[in-house]
PyMOL Python script that loads the backbone (N, CA, C, O; Angstrom):
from pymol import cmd

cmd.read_pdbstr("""\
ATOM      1  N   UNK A   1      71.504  71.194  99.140  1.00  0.00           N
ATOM      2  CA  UNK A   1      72.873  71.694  99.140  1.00  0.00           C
ATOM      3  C   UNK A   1      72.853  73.174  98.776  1.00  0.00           C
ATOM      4  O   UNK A   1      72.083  73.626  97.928  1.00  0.00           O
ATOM      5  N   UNK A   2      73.829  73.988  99.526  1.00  0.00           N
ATOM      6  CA  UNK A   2      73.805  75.337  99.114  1.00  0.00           C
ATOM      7  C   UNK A   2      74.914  75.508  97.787  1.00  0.00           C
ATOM      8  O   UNK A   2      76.092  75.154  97.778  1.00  0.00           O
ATOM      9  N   UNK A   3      74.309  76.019  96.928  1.00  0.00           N
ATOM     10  CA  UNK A   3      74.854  76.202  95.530  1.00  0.00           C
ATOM     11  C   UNK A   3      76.148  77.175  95.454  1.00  0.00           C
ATOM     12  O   UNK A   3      76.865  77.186  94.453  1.00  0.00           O
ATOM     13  N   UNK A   4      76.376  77.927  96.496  1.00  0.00           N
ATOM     14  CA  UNK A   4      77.932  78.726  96.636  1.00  0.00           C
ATOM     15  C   UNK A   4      78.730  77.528  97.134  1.00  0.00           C
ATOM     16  O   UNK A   4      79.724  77.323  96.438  1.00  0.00           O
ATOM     17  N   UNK A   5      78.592  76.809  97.995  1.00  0.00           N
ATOM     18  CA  UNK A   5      79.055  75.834  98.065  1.00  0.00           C
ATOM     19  C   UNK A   5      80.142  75.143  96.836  1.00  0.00           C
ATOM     20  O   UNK A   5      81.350  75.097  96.603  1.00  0.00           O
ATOM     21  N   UNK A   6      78.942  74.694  96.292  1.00  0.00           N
ATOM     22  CA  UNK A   6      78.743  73.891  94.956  1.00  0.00           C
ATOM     23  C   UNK A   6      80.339  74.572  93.430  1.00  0.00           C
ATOM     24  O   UNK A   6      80.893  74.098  92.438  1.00  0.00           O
ATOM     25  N   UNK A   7      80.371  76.058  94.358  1.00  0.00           N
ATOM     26  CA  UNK A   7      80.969  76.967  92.945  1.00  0.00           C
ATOM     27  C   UNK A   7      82.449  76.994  94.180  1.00  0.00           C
ATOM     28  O   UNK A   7      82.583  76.778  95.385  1.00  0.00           O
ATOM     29  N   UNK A   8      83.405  77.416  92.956  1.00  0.00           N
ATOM     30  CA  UNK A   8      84.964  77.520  93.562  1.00  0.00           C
ATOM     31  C   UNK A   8      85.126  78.801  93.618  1.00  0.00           C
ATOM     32  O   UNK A   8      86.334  79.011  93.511  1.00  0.00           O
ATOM     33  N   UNK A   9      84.340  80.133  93.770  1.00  0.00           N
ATOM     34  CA  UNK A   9      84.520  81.037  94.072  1.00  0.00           C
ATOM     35  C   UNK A   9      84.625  80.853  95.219  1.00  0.00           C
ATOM     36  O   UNK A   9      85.718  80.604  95.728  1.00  0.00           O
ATOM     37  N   UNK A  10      83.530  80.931  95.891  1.00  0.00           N
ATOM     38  CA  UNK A  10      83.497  80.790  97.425  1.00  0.00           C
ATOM     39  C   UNK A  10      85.375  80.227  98.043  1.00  0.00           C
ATOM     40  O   UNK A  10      86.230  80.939  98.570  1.00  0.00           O
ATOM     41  N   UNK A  11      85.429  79.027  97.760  1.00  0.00           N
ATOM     42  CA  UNK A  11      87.251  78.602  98.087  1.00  0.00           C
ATOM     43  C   UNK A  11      87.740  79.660  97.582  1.00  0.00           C
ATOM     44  O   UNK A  11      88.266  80.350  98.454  1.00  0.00           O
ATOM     45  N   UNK A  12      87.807  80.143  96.452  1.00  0.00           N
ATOM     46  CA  UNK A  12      88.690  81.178  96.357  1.00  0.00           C
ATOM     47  C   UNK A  12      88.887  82.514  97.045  1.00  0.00           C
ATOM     48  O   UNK A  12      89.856  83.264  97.174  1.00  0.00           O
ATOM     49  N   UNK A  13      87.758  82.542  97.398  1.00  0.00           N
ATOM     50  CA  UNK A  13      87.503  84.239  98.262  1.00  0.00           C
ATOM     51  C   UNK A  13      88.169  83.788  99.464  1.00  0.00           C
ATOM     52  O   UNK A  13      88.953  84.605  99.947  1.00  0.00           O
ATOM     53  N   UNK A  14      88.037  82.623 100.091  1.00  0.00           N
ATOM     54  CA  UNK A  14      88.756  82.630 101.390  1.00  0.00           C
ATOM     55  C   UNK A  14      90.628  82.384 101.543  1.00  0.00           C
ATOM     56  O   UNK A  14      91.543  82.686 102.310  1.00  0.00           O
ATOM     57  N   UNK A  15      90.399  81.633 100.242  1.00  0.00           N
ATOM     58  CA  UNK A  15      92.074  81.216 100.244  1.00  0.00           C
ATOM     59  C   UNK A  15      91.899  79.512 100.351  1.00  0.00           C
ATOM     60  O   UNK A  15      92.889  79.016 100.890  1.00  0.00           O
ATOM     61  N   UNK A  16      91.128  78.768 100.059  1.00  0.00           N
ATOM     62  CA  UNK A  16      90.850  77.227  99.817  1.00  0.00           C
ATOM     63  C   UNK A  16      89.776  76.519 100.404  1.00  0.00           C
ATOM     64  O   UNK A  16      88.849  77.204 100.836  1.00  0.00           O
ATOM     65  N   UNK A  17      89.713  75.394 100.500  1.00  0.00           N
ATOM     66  CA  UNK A  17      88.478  74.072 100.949  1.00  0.00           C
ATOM     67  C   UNK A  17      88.872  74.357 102.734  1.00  0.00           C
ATOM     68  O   UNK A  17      88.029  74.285 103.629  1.00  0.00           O
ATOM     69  N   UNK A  18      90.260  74.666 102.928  1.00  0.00           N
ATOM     70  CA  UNK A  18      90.462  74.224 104.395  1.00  0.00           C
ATOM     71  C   UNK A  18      89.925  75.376 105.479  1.00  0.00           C
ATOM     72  O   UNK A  18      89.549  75.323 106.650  1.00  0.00           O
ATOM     73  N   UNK A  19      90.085  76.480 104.465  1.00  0.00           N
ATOM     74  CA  UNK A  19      90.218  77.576 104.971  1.00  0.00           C
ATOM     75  C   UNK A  19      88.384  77.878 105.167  1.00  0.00           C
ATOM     76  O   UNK A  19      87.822  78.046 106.249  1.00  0.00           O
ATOM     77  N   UNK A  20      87.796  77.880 103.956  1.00  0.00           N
ATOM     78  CA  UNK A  20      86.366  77.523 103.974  1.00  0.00           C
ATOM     79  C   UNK A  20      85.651  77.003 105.104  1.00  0.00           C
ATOM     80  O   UNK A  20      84.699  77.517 105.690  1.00  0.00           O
ATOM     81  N   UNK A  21      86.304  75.789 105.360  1.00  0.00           N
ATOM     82  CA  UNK A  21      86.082  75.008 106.474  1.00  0.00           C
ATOM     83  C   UNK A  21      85.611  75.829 107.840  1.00  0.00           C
ATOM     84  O   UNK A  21      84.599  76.166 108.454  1.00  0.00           O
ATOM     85  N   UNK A  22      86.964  75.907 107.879  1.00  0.00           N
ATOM     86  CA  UNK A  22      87.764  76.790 109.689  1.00  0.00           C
ATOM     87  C   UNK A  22      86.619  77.722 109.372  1.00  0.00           C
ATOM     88  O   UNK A  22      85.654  77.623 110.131  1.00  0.00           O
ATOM     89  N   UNK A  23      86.553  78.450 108.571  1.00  0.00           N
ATOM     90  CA  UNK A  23      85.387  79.560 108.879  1.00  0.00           C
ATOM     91  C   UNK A  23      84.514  79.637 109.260  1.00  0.00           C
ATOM     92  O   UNK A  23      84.320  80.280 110.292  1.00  0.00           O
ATOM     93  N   UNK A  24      83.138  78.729 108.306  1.00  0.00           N
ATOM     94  CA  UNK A  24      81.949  78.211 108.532  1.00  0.00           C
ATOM     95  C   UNK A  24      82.099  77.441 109.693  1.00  0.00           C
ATOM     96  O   UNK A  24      81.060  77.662 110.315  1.00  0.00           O
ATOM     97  N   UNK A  25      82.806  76.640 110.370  1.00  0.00           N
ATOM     98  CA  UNK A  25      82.757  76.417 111.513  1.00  0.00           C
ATOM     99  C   UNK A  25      82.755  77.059 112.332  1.00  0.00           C
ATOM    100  O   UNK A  25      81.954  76.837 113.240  1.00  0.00           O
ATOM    101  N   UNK A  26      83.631  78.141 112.405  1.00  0.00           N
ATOM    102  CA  UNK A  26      83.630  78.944 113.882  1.00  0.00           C
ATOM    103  C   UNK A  26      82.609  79.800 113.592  1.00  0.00           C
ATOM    104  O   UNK A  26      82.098  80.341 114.572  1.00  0.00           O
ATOM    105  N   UNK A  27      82.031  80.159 112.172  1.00  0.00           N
ATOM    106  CA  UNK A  27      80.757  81.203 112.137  1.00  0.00           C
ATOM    107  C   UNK A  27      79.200  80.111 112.600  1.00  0.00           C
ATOM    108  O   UNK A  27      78.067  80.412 112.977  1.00  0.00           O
ATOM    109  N   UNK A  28      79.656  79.238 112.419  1.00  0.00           N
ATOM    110  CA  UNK A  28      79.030  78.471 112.902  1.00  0.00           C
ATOM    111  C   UNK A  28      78.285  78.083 114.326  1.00  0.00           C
ATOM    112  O   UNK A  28      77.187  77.641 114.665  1.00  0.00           O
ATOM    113  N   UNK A  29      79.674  78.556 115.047  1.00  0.00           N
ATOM    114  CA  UNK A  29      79.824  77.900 116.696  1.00  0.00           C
ATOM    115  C   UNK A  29      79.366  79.592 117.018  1.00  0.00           C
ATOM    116  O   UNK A  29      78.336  79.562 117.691  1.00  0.00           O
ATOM    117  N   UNK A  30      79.775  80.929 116.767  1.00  0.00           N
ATOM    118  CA  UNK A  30      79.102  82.096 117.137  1.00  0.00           C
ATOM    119  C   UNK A  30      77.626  82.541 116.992  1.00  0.00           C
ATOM    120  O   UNK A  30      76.932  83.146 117.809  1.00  0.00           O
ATOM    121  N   UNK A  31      77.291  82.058 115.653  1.00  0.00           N
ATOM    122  CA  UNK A  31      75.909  81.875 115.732  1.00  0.00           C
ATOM    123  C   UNK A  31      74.687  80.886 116.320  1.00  0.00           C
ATOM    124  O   UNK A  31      73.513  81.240 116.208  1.00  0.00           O
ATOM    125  N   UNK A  32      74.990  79.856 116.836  1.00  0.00           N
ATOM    126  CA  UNK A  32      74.774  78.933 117.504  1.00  0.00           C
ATOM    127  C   UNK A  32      74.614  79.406 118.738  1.00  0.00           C
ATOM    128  O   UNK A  32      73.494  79.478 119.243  1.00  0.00           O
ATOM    129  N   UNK A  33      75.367  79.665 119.170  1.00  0.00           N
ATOM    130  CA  UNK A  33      75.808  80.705 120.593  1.00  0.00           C
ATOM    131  C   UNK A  33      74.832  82.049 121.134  1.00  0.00           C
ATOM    132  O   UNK A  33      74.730  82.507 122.272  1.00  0.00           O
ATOM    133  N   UNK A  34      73.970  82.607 119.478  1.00  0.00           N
ATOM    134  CA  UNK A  34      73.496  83.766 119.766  1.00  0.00           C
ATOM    135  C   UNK A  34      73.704  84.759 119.374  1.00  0.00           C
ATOM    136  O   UNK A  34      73.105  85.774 119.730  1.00  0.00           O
ATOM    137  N   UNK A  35      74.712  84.708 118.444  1.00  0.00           N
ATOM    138  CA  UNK A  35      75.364  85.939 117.550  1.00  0.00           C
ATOM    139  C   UNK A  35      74.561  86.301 116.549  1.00  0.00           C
ATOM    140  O   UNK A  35      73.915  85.485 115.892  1.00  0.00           O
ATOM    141  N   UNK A  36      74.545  87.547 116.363  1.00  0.00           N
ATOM    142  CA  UNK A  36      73.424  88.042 115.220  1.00  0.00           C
ATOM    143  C   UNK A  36      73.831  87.780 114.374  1.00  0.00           C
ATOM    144  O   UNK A  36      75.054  87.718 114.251  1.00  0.00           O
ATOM    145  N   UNK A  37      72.883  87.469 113.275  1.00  0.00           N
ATOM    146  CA  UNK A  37      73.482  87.169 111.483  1.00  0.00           C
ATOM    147  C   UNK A  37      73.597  88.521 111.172  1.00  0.00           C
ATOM    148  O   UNK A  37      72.739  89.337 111.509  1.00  0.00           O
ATOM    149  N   UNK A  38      74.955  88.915 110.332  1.00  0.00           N
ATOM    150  CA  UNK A  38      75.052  90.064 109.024  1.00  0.00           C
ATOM    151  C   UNK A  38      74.327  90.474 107.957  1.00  0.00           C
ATOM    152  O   UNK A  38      74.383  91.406 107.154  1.00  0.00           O
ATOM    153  N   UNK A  39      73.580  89.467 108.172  1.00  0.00           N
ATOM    154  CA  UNK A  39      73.036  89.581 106.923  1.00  0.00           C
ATOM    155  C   UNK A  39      71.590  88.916 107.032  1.00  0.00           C
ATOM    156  O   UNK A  39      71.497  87.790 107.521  1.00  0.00           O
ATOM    157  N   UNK A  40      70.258  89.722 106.502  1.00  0.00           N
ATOM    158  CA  UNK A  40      69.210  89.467 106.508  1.00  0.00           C
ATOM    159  C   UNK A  40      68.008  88.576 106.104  1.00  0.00           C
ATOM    160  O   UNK A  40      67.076  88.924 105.378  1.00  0.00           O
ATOM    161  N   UNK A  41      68.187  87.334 106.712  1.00  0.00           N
ATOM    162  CA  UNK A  41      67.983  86.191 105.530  1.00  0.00           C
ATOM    163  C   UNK A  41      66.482  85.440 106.517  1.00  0.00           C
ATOM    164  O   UNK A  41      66.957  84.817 107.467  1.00  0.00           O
ATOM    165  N   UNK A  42      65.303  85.379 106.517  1.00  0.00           N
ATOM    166  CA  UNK A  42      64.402  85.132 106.996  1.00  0.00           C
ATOM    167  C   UNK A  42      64.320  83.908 107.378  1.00  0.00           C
ATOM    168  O   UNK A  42      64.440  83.408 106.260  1.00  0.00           O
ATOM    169  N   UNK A  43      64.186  82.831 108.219  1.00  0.00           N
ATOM    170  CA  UNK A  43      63.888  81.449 107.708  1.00  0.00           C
ATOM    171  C   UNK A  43      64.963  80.255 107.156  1.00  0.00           C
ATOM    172  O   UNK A  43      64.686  79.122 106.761  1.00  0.00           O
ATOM    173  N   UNK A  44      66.623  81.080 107.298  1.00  0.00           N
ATOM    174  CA  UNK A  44      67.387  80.760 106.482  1.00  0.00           C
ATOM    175  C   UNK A  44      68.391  79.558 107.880  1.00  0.00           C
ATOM    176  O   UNK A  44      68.507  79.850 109.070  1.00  0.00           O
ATOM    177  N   UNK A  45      68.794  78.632 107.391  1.00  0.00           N
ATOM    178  CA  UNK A  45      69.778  77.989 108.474  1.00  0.00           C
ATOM    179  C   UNK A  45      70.833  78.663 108.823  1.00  0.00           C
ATOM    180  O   UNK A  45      71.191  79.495 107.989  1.00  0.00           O
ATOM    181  N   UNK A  46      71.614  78.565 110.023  1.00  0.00           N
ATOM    182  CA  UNK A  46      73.132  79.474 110.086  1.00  0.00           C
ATOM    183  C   UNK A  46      74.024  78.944 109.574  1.00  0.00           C
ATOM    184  O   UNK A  46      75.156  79.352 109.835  1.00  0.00           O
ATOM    185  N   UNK A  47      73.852  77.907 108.714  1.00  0.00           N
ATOM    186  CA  UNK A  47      74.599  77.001 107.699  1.00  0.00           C
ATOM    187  C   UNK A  47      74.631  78.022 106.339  1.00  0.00           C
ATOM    188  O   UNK A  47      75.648  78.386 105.748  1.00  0.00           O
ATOM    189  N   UNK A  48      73.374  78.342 106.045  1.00  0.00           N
ATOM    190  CA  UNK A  48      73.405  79.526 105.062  1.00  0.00           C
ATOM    191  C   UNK A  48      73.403  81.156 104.942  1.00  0.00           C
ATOM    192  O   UNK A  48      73.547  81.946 104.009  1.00  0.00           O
ATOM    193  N   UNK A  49      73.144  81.282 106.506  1.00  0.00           N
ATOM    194  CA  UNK A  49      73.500  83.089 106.339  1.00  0.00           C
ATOM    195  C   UNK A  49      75.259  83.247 106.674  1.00  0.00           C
ATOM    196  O   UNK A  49      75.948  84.237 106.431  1.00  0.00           O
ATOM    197  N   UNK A  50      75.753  81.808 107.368  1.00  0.00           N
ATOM    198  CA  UNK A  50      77.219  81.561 107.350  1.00  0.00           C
ATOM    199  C   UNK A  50      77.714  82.083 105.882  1.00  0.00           C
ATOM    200  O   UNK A  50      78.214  83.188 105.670  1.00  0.00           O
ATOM    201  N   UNK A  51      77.493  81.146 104.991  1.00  0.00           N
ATOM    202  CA  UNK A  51      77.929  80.848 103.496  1.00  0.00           C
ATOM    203  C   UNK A  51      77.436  82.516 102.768  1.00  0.00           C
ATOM    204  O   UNK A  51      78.140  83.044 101.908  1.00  0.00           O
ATOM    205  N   UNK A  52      76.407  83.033 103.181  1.00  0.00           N
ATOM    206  CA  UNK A  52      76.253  84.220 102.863  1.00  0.00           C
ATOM    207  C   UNK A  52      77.085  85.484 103.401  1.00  0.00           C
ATOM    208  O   UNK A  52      77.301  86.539 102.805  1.00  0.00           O
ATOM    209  N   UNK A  53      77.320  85.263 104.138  1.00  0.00           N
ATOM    210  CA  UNK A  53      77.980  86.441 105.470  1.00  0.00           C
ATOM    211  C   UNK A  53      79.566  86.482 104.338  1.00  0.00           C
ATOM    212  O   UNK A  53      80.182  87.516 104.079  1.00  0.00           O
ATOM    213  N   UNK A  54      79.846  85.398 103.944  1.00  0.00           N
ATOM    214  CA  UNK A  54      80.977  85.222 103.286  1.00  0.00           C
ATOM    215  C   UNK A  54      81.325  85.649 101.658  1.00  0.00           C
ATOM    216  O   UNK A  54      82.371  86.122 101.213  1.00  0.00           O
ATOM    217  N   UNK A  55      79.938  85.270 100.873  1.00  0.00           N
ATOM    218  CA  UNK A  55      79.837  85.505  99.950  1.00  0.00           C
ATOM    219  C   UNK A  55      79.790  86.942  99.805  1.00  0.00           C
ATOM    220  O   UNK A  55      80.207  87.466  98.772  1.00  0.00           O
ATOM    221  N   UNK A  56      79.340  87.583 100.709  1.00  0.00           N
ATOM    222  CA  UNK A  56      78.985  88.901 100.671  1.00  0.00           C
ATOM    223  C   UNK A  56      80.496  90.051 101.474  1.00  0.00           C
ATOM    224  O   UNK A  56      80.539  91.281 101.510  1.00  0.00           O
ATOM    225  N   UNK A  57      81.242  89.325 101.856  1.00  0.00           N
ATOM    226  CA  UNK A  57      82.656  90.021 102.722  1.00  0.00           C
ATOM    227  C   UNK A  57      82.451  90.319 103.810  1.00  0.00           C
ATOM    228  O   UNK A  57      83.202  91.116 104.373  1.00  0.00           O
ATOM    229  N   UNK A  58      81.061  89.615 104.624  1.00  0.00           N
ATOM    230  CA  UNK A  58      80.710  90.151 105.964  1.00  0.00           C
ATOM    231  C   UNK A  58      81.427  89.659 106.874  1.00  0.00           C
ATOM    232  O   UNK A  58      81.433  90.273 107.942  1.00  0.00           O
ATOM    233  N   UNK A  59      82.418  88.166 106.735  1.00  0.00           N
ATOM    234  CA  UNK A  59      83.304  87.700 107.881  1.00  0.00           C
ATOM    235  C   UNK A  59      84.396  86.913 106.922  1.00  0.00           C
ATOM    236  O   UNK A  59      84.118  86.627 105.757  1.00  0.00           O
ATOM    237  N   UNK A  60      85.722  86.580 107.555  1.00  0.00           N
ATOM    238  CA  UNK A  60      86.865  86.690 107.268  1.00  0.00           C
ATOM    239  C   UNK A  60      87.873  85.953 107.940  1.00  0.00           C
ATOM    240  O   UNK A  60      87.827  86.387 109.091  1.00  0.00           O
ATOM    241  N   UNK A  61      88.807  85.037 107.879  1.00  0.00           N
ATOM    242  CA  UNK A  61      90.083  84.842 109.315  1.00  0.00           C
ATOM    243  C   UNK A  61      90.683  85.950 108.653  1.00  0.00           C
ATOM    244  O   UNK A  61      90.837  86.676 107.671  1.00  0.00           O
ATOM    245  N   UNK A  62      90.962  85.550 110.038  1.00  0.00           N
ATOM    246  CA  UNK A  62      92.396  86.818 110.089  1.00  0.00           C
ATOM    247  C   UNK A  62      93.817  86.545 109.802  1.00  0.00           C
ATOM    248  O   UNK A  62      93.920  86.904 108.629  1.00  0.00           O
ATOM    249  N   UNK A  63      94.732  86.209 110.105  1.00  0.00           N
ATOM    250  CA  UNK A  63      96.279  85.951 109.908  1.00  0.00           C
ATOM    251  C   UNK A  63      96.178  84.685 110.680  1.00  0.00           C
ATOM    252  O   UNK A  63      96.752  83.702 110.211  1.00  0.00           O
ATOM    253  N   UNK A  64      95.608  84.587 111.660  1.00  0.00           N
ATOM    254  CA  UNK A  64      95.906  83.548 112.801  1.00  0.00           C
ATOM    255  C   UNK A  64      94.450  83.157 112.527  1.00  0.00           C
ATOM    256  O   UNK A  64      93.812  82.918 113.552  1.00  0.00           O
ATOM    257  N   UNK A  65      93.925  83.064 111.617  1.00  0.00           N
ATOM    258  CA  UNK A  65      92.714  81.889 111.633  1.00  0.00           C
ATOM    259  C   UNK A  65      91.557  82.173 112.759  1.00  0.00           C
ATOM    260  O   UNK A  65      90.819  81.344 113.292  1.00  0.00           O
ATOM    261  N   UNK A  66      91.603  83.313 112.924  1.00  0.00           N
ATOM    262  CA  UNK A  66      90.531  83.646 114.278  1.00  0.00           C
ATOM    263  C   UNK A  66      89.480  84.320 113.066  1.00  0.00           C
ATOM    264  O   UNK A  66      89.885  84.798 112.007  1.00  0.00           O
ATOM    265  N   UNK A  67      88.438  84.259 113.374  1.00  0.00           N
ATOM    266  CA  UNK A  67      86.809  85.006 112.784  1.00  0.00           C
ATOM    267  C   UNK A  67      86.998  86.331 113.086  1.00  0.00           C
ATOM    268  O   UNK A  67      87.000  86.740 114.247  1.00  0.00           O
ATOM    269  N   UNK A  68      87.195  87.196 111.901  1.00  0.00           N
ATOM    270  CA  UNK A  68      86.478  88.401 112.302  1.00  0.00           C
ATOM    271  C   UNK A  68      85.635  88.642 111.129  1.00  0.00           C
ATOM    272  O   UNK A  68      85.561  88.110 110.021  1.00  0.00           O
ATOM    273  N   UNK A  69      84.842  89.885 111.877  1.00  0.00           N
ATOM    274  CA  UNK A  69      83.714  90.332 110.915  1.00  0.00           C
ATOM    275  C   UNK A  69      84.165  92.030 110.813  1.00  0.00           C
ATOM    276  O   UNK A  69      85.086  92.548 111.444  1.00  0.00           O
ATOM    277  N   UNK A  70      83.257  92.709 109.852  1.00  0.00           N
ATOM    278  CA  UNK A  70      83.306  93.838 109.375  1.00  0.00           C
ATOM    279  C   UNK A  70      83.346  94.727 110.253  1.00  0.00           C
ATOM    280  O   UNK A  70      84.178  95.631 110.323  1.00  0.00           O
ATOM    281  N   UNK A  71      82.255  94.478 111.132  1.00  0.00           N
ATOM    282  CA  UNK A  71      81.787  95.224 111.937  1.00  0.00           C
ATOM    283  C   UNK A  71      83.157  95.313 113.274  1.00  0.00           C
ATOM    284  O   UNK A  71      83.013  96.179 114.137  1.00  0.00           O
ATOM    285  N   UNK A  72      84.255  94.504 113.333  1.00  0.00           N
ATOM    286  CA  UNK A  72      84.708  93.697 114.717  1.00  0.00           C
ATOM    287  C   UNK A  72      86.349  94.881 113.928  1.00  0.00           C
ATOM    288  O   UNK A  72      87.113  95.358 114.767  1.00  0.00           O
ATOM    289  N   UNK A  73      86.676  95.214 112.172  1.00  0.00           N
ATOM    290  CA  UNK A  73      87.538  95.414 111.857  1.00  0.00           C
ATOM    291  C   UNK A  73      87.087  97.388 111.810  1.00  0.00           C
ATOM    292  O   UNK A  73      87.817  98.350 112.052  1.00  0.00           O
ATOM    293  N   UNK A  74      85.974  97.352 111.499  1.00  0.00           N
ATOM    294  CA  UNK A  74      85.568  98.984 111.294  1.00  0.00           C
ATOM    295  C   UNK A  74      86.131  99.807 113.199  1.00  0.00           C
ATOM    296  O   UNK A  74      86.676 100.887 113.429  1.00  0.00           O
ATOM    297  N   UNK A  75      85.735  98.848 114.044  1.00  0.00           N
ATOM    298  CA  UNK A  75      85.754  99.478 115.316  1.00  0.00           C
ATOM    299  C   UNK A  75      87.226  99.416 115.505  1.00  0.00           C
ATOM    300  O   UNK A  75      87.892 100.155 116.229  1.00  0.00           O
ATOM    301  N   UNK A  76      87.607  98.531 114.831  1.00  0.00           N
ATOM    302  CA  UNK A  76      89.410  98.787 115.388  1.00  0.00           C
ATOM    303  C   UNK A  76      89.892  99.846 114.642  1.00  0.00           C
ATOM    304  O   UNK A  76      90.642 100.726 115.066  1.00  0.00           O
ATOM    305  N   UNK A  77      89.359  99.724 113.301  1.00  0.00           N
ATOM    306  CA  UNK A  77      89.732 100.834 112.846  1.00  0.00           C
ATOM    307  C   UNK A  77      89.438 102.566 113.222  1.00  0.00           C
ATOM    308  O   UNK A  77      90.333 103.410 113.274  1.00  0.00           O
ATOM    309  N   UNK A  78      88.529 102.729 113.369  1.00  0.00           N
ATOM    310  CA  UNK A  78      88.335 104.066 114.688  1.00  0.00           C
ATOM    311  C   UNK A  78      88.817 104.415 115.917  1.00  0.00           C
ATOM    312  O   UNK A  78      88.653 105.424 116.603  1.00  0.00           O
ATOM    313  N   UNK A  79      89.516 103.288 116.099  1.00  0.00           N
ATOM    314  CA  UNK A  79      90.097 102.716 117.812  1.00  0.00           C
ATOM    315  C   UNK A  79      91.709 103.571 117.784  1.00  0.00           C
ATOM    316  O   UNK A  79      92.607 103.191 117.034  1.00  0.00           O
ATOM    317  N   UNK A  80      91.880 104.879 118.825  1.00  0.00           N
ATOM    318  CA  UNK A  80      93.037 105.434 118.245  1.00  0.00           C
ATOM    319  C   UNK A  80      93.978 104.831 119.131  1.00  0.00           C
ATOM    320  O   UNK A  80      93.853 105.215 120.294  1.00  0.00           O
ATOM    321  N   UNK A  81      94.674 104.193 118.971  1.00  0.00           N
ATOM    322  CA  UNK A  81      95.629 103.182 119.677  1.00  0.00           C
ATOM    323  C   UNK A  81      97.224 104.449 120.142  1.00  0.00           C
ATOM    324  O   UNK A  81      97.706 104.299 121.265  1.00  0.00           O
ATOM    325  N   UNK A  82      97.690 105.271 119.444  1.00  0.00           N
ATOM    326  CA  UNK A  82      98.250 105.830 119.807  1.00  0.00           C
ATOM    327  C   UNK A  82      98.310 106.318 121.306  1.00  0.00           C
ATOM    328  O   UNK A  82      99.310 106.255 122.021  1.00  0.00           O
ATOM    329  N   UNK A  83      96.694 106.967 121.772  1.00  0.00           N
ATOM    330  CA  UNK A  83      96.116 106.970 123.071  1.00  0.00           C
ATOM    331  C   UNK A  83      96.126 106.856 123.734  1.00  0.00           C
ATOM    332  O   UNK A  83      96.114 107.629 124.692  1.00  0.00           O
ATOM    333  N   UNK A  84      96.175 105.120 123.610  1.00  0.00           N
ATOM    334  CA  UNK A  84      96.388 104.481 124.906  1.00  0.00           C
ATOM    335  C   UNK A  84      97.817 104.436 125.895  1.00  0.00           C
ATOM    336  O   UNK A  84      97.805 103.839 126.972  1.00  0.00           O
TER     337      UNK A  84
END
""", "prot")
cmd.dss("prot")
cmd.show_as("cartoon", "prot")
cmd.util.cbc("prot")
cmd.orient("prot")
């Protein structure tokens, strides 16, 4: 068992058990898929660089429960929308 798991920080950083859930699942289904891990973990399951990616603020829902990551919020943020 992964020991962040185990602790109620983790629920708390996301906003609960459900929310926890929805996450690790869809970080789940992207990495599965082929998506690079955030985070540098050798040998590690995507069950646990998931739970890490999180522990660490590397991915997130959004308002509407969709996955984003750091990297997915930095580019919007440079993105001059006025522009368009």
């Amino acid at each position: 068992m992964i020991d962040e798991l185990r602790d109620r920080t983790i629920n708390e950083k996301v906003g609960g058990a459900f929310k926890l859930t929805t996450l690790i699942q869809k970080r789940l289904v992207t990495l599965n898929k082929g998506a690079k891990p955030l985070v540098h973990m050798p040998g590690a399951s995507n069950l646990e660089i998931a739970v890490q990616e999180i522990m660490q603020d590397k991915i997130f829902l959004s308002m509407k429960d969709e996955l984003r990551t750091v990297e997915d919020d930095d580019l919007r943020d440079s993105f001059d929308f006025d522009s368009v």
